[in-house]
Wavefront OBJ file of the C-alpha trace (Angstrom):
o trace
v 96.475 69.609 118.696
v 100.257 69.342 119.449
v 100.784 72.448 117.715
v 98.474 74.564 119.704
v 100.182 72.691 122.882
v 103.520 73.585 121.882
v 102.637 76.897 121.232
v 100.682 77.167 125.239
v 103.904 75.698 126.551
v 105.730 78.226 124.525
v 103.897 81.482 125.878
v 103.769 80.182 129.075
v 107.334 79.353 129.514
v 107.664 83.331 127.938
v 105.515 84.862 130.345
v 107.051 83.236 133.341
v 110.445 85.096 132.200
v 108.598 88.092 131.732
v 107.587 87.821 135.225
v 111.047 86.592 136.903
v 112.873 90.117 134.662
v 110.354 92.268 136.345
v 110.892 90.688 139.453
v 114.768 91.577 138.769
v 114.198 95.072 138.270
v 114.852 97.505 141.057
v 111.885 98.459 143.747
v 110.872 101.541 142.123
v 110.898 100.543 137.949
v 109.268 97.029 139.436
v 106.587 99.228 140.977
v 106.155 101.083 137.578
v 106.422 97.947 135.553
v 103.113 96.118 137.368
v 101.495 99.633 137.743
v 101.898 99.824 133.693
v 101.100 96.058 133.131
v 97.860 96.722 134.899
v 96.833 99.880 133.273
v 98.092 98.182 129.731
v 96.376 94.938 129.829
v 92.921 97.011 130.578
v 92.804 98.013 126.510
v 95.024 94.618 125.276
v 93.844 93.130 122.217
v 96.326 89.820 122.215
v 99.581 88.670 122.047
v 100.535 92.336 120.202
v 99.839 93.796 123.968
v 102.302 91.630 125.402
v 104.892 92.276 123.051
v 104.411 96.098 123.914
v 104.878 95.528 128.200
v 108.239 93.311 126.823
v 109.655 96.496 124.992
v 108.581 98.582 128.143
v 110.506 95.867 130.170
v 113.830 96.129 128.124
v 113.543 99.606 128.128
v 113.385 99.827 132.201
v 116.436 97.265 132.455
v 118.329 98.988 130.258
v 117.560 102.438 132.048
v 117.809 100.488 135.453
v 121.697 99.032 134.262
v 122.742 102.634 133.562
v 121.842 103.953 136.529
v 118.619 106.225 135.631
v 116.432 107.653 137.630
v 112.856 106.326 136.696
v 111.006 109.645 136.377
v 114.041 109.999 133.635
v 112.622 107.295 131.623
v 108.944 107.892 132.213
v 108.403 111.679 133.484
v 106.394 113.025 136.152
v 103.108 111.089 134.502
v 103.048 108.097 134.645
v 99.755 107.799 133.189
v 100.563 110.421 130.273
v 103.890 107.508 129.524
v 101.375 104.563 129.480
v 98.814 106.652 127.344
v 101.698 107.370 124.885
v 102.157 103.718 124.484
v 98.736 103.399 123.608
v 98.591 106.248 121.256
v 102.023 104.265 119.265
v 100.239 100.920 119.368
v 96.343 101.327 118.127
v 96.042 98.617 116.538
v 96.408 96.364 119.431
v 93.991 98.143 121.912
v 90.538 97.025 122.606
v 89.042 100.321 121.776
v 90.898 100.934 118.281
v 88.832 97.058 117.562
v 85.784 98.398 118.740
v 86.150 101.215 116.263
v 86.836 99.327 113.652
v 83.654 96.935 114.612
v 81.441 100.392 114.485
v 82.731 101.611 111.265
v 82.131 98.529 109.583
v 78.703 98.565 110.820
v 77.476 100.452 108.527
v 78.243 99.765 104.626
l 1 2 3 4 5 6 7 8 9 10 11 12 13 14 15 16 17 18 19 20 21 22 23 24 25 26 27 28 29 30 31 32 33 34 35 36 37 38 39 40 41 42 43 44 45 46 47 48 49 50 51 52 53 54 55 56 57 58 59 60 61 62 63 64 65 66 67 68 69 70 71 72 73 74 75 76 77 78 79 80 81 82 83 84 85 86 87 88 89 90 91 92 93 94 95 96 97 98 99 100 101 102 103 104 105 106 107
């Protein structure tokens, strides 16, 4: 029980930061970062989801700290550079489970 309860207080304490960096983050990368978050979460699997948006996250400070232009770090789509994430990641989308479900459905 006080595992599981450290571990809550853990991930909760860890998405709160996630939340105060994208708050950081300048007006336009912010505006990408929830748009992406949203979009993301729709196929998320678990905790392998989050640790995707984080990556995304480091990669817009970083690009926000040297000055880039967002479209720079993402393109003209931003649906093609959140459907590329997807496409890396498989095994943590809700689809690539329900898949996996279908295949083993039949033996």
């Amino acid at each position: 029980m006080f595992k599981w309860f450290t571990k809550y207080r853990e991930e909760k304490r860890d998405y709160k930061l996630y939340k105060k960096r994208i708050d950081a983050l300048p007006e336009d990368y912010k505006t990408a970062m929830k748009a992406i978050e949203t979009y993301l979460w729709n196929f998320a699997k678990g905790a392998g989801m989050f640790e995707i948006l984080k990556n995304v996250l480091e990669m817009f400070e970083n690009a926000a700290a040297a000055n880039l232009e967002l479209k720079a770090v993402v393109g003209d789509d931003l649906a093609e550079f959140a459907d590329n994430l997807l496409s890396e990641f498989p095994e943590e989308t809700w689809m690539d489970n329900q898949r996996k479900k279908l295949r083993n459905s039949i033996k």
